[in-house]
C-alpha positions in Angstrom: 0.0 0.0 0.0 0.6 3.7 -0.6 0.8 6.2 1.7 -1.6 9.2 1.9 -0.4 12.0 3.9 -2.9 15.1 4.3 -1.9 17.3 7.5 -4.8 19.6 7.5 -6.4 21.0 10.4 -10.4 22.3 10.4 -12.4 24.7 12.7 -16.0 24.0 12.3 -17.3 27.6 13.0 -21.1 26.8 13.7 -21.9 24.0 16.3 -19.1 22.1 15.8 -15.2 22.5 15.4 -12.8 20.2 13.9 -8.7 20.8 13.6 -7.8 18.2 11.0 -4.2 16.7 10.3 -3.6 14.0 7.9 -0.5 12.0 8.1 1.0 8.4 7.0 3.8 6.6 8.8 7.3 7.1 8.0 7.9 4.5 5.5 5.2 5.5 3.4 5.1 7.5 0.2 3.6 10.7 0.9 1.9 11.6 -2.1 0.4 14.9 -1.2 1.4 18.2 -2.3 2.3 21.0 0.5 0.7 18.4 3.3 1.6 20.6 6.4 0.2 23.8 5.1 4.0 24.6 5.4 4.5 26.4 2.7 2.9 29.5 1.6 2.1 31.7 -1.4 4.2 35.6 -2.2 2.1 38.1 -1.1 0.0 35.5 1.0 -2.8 37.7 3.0 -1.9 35.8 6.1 -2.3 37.2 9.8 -1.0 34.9 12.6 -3.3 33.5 15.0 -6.6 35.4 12.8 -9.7 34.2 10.9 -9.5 34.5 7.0 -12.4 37.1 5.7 -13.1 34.8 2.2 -11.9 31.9 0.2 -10.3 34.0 -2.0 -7.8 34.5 1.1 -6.9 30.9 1.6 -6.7 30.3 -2.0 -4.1 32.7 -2.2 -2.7 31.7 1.2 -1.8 28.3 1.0 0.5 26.8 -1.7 -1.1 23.5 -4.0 -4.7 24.3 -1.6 -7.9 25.7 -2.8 -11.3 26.3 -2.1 -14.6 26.2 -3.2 -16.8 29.0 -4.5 -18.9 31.0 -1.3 -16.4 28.9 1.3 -14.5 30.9 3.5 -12.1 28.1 5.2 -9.1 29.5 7.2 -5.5 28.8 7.5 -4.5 29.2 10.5 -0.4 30.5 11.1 -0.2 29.5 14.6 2.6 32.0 16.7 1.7 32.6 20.3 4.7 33.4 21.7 4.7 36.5 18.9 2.0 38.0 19.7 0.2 36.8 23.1 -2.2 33.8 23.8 -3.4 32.3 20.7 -7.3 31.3 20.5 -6.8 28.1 18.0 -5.0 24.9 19.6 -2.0 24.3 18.9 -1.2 22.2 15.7 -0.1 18.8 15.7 3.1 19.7 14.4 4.2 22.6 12.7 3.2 26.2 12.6 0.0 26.1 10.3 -3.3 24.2 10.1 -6.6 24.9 8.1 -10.5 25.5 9.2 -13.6 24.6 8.0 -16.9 24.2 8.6 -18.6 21.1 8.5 -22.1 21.6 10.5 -24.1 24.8 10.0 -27.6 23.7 9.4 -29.6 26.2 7.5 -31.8 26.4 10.1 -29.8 28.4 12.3 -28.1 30.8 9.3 -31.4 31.6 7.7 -29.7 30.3 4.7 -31.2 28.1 1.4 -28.9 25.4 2.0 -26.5 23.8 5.2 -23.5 25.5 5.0 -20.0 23.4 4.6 -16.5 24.6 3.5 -14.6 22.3 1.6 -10.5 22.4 1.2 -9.0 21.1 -2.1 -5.6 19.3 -2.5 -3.4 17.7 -5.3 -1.5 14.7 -5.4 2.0 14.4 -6.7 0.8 11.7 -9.1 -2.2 10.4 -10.2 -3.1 7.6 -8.2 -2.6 3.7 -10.0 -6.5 2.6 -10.6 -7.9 -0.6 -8.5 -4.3 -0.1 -6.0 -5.0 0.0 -2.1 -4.3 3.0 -0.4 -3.7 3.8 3.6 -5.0 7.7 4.9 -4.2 8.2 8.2 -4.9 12.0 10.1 -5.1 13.7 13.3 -8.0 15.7 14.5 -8.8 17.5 16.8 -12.4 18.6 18.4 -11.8 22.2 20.0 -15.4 23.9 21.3 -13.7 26.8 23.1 -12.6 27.9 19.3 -15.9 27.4 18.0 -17.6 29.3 20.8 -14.7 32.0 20.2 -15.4 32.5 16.2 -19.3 32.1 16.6 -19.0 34.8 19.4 -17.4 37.2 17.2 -19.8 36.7 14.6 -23.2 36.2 16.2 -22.3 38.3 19.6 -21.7 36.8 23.2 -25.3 36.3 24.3 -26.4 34.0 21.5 -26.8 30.3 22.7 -24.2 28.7 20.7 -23.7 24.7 21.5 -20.4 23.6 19.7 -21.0 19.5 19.0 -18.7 17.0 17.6 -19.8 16.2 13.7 -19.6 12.9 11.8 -19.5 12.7 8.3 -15.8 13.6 8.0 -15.0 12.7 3.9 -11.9 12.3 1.7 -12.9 12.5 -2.4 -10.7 12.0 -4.5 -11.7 13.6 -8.5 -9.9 13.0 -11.7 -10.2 16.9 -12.2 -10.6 20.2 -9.9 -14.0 20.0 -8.3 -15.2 23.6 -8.5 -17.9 22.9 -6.0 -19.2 19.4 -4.7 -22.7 18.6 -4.3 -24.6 17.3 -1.3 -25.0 13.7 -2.0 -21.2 12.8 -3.2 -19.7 9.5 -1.1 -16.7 9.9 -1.2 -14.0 7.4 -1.2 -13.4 7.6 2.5 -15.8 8.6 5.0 -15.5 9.0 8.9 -19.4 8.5 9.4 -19.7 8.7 13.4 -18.6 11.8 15.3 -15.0 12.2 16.3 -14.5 13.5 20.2 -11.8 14.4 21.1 -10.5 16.6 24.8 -9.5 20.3 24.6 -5.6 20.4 22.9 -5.7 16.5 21.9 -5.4 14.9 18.4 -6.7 11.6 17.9 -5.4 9.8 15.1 -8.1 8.5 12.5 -6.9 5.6 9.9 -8.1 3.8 7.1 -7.7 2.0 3.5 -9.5 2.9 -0.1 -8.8 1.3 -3.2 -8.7 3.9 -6.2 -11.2 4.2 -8.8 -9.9 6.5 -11.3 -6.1 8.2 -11.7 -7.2 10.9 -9.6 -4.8 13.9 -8.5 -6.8 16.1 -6.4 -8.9 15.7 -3.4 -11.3 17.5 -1.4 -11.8 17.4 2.6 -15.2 18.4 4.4 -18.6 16.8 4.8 -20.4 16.1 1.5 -24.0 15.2 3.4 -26.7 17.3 4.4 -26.4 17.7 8.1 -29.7 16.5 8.6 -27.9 12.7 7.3 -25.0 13.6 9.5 -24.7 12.4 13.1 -23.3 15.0 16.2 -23.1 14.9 19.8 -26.2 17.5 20.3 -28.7 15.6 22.6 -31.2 17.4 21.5 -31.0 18.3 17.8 -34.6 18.7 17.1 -35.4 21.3 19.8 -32.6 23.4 18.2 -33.8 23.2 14.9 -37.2 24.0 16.1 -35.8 27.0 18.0 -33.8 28.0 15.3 -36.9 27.9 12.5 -38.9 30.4 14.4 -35.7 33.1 15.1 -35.6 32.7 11.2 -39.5 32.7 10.6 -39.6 29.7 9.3 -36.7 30.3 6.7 
């Protein structure tokens, strides 16, 4: 088998946050460009230990990384020592780490659709149709950073419940995907919610055989969040709730 190696890291802004790392072990072929976020673009629009204002930003941010159209994922240059505490845990290694969202229900945005932000990748070579491949990646669940961004954005006295989120998805495409549908499976899919303490990284593994000679790859949740599981206890109240604040929207 083939090593994967993705080190991205995610902050799911509405009810749930996710810092996302991908690695494979040491012996592996790491077959993913710029995998630590490491490496950055001239002229990069990049403030240390700060949100990103639109996915224009990260495209231009991080090298051999992209976004989708109407995302607005962030990378995040972790430097505390610089310039005071910083509000995102620390990475798993390195400097920089990225963050989406991958549970923002529609009911609580007033939007037409759940809202998801997707990060793009390419491979250093295509990947060999029908051989087996290992992805292996550290994540990490962070509520205090989701309660911090929401805050900002909503205001403190908003009830904001940060929840763990399943539905975690690698797909790998032939081509750029300029924005994935709900509905896509991808080839491989962290279905339950991942928990994980304040500052730890749990490492998630797991194998795919290729169906194509794809070399890129997109990260996020590709379901509707009413198909995707969380750690809320009571989902449906909130969505009720949220319905009415938006009149029904």
């Amino acid at each position: 088998d083939l090593g994967l190696l993705i080190k991205t890291q995610v902050v799911k802004n509405i009810f749930a946050l996710l810092l996302l790392p991908l690695f494979a072990a040491a012996q592996d072929i790491n077959l993913v460009l710029n995998p630590g976020f490491e490496q950055v673009l001239p002229n990069a629009p990049l403030q240390p230990c700060a949100y990103m204002q639109n996915g224009n930003s990260f495209s231009k941010s991080a090298a051999n990384w992209a976004t989708h159209r109407s995302m607005t994922p962030d990378l995040i240059d972790w430097k505390s020592d610089a310039y005071g505490e910083c509000h995102f845990p620390k990475p798993h290694s390195g400097e920089r780490a990225v963050g989406i969202i991958t549970y923002h229900p529609r009911n609580d945005t007033g939007r037409h659709d759940d809202f998801h932000e997707i990060v793009q990748g390419q491979l250093k070579a295509p990947l060999v149709y029908g051989k087996k491949y290992r992805i292996e990646f550290y994540i990490s669940q962070s509520n205090a950073t989701a309660l911090h961004h929401l805050q900002g954005l909503y205001g403190e006295k908003r009830d904001i419940r940060p929840t763990a989120a399943g539905n975690l998805g690698v797909l790998f495409t032939y081509n750029p995907d300029p924005s994935p549908e709900y509905g896509v499976k991808p080839q491989f899919l962290v279905k339950e919610p991942i928990e994980t303490a304040e500052g730890e990284w749990k490492l998630i593994s797991g194998t795919f055989t290729a169906d194509r000679e794809h070399l890129f790859f997109s990260i996020g949740n590709f379901s509707k969040d009413e198909f995707t599981p969380t750690t809320l206890p009571n989902s449906n109240q909130i969505d009720s709730f949220n319905l009415k604040q938006n009149n029904g929207v």
